[in-house]
N, C-alpha and C positions, 0 to 999 in steps of 0.2 A: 427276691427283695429288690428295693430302687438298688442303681448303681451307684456305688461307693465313690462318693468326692476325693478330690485329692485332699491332705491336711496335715497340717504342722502340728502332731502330738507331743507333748510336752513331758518328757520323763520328770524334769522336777518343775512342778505345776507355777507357773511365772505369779499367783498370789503365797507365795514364799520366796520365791528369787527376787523378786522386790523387796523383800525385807533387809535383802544382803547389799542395798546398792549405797552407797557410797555418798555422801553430799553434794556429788556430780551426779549420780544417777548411774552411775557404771559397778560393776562387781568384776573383782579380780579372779584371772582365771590362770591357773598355773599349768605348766605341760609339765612330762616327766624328762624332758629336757632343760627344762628351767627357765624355759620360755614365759613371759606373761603376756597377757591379753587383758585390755579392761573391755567389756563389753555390756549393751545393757539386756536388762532381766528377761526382756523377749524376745532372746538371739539366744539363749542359752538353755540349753537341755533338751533341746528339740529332737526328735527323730520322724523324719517326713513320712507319713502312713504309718508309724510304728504299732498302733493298737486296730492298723487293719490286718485284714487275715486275708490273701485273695490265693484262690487253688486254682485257677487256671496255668497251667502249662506255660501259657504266653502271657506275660505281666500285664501286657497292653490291651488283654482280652477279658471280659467280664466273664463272671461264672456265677449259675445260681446259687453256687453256696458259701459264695462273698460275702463276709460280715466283719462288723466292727464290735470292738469291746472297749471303746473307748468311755462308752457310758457307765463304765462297772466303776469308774475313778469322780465320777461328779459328785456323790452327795459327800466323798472326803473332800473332796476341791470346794466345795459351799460352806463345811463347818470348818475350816481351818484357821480363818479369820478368829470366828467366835471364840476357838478354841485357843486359840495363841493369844488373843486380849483375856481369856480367862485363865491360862498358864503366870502372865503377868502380874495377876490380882492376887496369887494363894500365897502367903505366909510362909517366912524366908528367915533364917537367923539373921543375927548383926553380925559386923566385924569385932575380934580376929579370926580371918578364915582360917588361919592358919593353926587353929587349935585342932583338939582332936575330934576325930570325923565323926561321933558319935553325938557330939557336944551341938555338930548343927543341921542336925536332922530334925527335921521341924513333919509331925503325922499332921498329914490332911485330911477332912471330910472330903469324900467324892459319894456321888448318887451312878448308880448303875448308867445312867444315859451318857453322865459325864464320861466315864470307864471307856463305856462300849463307844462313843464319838473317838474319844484317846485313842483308844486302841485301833480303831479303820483307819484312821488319819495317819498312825505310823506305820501301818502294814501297807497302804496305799505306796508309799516312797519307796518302798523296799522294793514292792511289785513286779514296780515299772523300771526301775533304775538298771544301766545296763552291765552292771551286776548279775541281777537276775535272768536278764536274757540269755546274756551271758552263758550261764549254768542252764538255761531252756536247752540249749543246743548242743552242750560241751561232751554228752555223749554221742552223737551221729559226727561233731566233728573229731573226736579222741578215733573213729573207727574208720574214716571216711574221707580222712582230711577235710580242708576247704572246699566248702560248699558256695554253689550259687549264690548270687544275694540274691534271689525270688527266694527261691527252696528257703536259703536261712529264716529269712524274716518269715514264709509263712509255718515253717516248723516252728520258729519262736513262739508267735503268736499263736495256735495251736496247742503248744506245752502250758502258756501261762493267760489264756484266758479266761479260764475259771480262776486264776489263782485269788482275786481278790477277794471273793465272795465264801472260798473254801477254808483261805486261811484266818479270815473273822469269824468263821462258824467254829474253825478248828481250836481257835484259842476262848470265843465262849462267854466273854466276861469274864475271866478268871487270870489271876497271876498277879504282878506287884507290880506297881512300879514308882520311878521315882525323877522326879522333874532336877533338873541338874542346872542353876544358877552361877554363869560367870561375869559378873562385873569388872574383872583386871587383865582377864586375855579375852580376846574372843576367838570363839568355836570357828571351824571349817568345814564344806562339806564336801563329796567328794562323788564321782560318780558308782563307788562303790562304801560302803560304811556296816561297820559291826553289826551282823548278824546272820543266823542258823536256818533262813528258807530254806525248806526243801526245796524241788520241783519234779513232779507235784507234789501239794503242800497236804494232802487230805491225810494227811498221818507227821504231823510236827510235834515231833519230838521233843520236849524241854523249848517252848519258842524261848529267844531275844535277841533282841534290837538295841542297839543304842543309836538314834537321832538326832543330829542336831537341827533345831527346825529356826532358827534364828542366830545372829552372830553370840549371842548373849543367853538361850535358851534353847538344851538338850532333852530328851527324854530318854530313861530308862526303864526297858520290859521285861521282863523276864517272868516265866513261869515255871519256878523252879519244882524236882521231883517231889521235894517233902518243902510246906513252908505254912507257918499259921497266917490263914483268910484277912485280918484284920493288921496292921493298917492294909490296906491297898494302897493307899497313895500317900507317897512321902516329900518333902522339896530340903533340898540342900548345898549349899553356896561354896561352892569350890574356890579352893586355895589358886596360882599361878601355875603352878607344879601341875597340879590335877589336872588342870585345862589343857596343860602341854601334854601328856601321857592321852588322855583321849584324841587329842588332833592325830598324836601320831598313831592311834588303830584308824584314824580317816585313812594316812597315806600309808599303812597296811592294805586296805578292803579296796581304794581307789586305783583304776589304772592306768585313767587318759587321761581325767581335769580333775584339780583341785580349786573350788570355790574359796573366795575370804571377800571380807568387806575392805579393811583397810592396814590390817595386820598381814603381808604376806609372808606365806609359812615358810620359813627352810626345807630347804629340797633336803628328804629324806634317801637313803638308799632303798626303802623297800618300793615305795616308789617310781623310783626314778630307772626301777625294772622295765616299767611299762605292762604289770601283769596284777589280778585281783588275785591277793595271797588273802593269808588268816593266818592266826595265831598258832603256834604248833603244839600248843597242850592248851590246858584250862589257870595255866598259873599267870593270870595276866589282867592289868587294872578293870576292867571292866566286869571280870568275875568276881572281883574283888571286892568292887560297890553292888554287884549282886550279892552276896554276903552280908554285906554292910548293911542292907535295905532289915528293919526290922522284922521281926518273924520268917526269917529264910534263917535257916543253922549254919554254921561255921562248912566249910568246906571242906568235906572229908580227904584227907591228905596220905591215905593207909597205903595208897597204890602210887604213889609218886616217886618211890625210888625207879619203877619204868622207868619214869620222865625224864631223868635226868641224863641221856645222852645229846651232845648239844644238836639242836636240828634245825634251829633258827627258825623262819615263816616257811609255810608249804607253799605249793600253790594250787592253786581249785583246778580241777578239772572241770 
């Protein structure tokens, strides 16, 4: 194949980091030191060559079986746009948010194409995010320690270049979801955020995701084991409270940056670890509005006296 250019691939695609910038143009970026940075939307998320894969021995040396997979993330990077002015448009309760959750759950009509665009566009973030690279590698480094940075980035690339293509086949058009509206906080996002990829993805388990694709609009996935087809898609307008309990599975899932527009979040301690933890059982808000989504059942609670020695967050290997 031609020889691979050098290039600035983008874990979170700069026509969404523009949506986070500021009246200045800048989006807030947090360390887990407490450090801020304003920086603007094209300086951020970048990893130079990240969705190339090169096997040569010497970085500096091409090899015929050099390739890029940057192209598996274009046609979510072209519908995002459409997809987020049409997230805008769907039918949303009034105030008071603050009643009960049931009260402002508003069923959407969605068309299979709408579904299936939904669902690449949020498995796309996940993908790439380094999170997931993260988890590409965290078995040869759990065995191996620290590895080169050749060897890491092309074993990453490697582990999750099919991932985009295997985990939208895996999930099918199928599962719930539900569009999560905050007009009183705004969302944060983080280089890691709620959810269950494998890697590899070709056997996913129960997927979900929780998204946030804008300061002011989240999306929720889930495909849960037992749940009725219909609705698919739901939208409902989170209280203050809500908004704060999801930020903080952002600085669960995230390790290095935390994104915001103009709200900066409070330095969390899980956080401020410097490591992509997860929650340590299934008793925790985001499972919660999985339940809460119409036609998914109550959350069977039979096996939770296990749960209940305290373990706080784990951390991902």
């Amino acid at each position: 194949m031609a020889k691979l250019k050098s290039e600035r691939h983008h874990w979170w695609p700069e026509c969404i980091s523009k949506l986070w910038a500021d009246d200045e143009g800048f989006v807030g970026q947090m360390m887990p030191n407490g450090e801020i940075r304003r920086l603007k939307p094209k300086n951020i998320g970048v990893i130079g060559n990240g969705h190339h894969i090169k096997l040569s021995d010497d970085p500096t040396v091409d090899s015929p079986w050099d390739q890029s997979f940057e192209p598996e993330f274009d046609r979510a990077d072209s519908a995002f746009p459409g997809l987020i002015a049409w997230l805008e448009t769907l039918e949303r309760c009034d105030p008071p948010f603050e009643r009960a959750r049931a009260e402002r759950i508003v069923r959407q009509p969605v068309s299979d194409q709408q579904f299936a665009t939904l669902i690449e566009c949020l498995v796309s973030l996940a993908v790439r995010s380094p999170r997931c690279r993260s988890r590409a590698v965290s078995l040869a480094e759990h065995f191996r320690g620290p590895l080169p940075e050749h060897e890491r980035n092309s074993l990453i690339g490697l582990n999750i270049r099919n991932a985009q293509r295997d985990a939208v086949k895996e999930i099918s058009g199928r599962g719930k979801a539900m569009v999560l509206y905050s007009p009183e906080r705004e969302f944060i996002y983080g280089d890691g955020f709620y959810n269950n990829m494998p890697i590899p993805v070709q056997h996913w388990h129960g997927p979900k995701l929780l998204v946030p694709l804008t300061p002011a609009i989240a999306v929720l996935f889930a495909r849960p084991m037992q749940y009725m087809t219909e609705p698919r898609l739901v939208t409902l307008v989170l209280a203050q409270a809500e908004t704060e309990k999801l930020n903080h599975a952002i600085q669960i899932y995230a390790r290095q940056f935390l994104f915001f527009r103009t709200e900066q979040p409070t330095l969390d301690n899980a956080f401020a670890q410097g490591k992509h933890l997860i929650f340590a059982d299934h008793r925790n808000p985001i499972e919660l509005l999985i339940h809460a989504i119409p036609g998914v059942p109550p959350r069977d609670t039979s096996l939770d006296f296990l749960l209940d020695m305290p373990r706080g967050k784990v951390e991902i290997l």
